[in-house]
Residue, then its C-alpha position, 0 to 999 in steps of 0.5 A: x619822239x615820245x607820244x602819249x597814248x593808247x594801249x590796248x587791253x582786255x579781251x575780245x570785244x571788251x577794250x580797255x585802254x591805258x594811257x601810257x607815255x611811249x617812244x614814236x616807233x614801238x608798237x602799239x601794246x609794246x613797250x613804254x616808259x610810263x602808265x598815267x591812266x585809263x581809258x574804259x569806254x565800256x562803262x558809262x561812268x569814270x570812263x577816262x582817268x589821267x594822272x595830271x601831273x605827269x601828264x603836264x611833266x610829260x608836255x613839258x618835257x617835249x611829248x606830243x598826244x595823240x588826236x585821241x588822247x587830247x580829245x578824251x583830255x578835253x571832254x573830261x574837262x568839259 
């Protein structure tokens, strides 16, 4: 199954995150099919950034997001 989500980056104590399309059983900073944006929880603005279109390319090929992916996707929106 092919999952949209995290992967970790930075160093120690200063995470950043790229969203990243990815099959189910590699690991978490393994590898990927395909980067589609940021996550930067350490700044106050432009936190998260996502490529729409193939992020919406990637829903209706059949990838599922994580729970902390949707939830960052719905309070951008908001």
């Amino acid at each position: 199954m092919v999952r949209i989500r995290l992967a970790r980056g930075g160093s120690k104590k200063r995470p950043y995150y790229r969203v990243v399309v990815a099959d189910q059983k590699s690991k978490r900073d393994g590898r990927y099919l395909e980067h589609i944006g940021f996550y930067n929880p350490m700044v106050s603005d432009n936190r998260f950034e996502i490529d729409s279109d193939r992020f919406n390319y990637w829903i209706s090929v059949g990838a599922q997001p994580t729970d902390r992916v949707n939830k960052l996707i719905k309070n951008s929106k908001a």
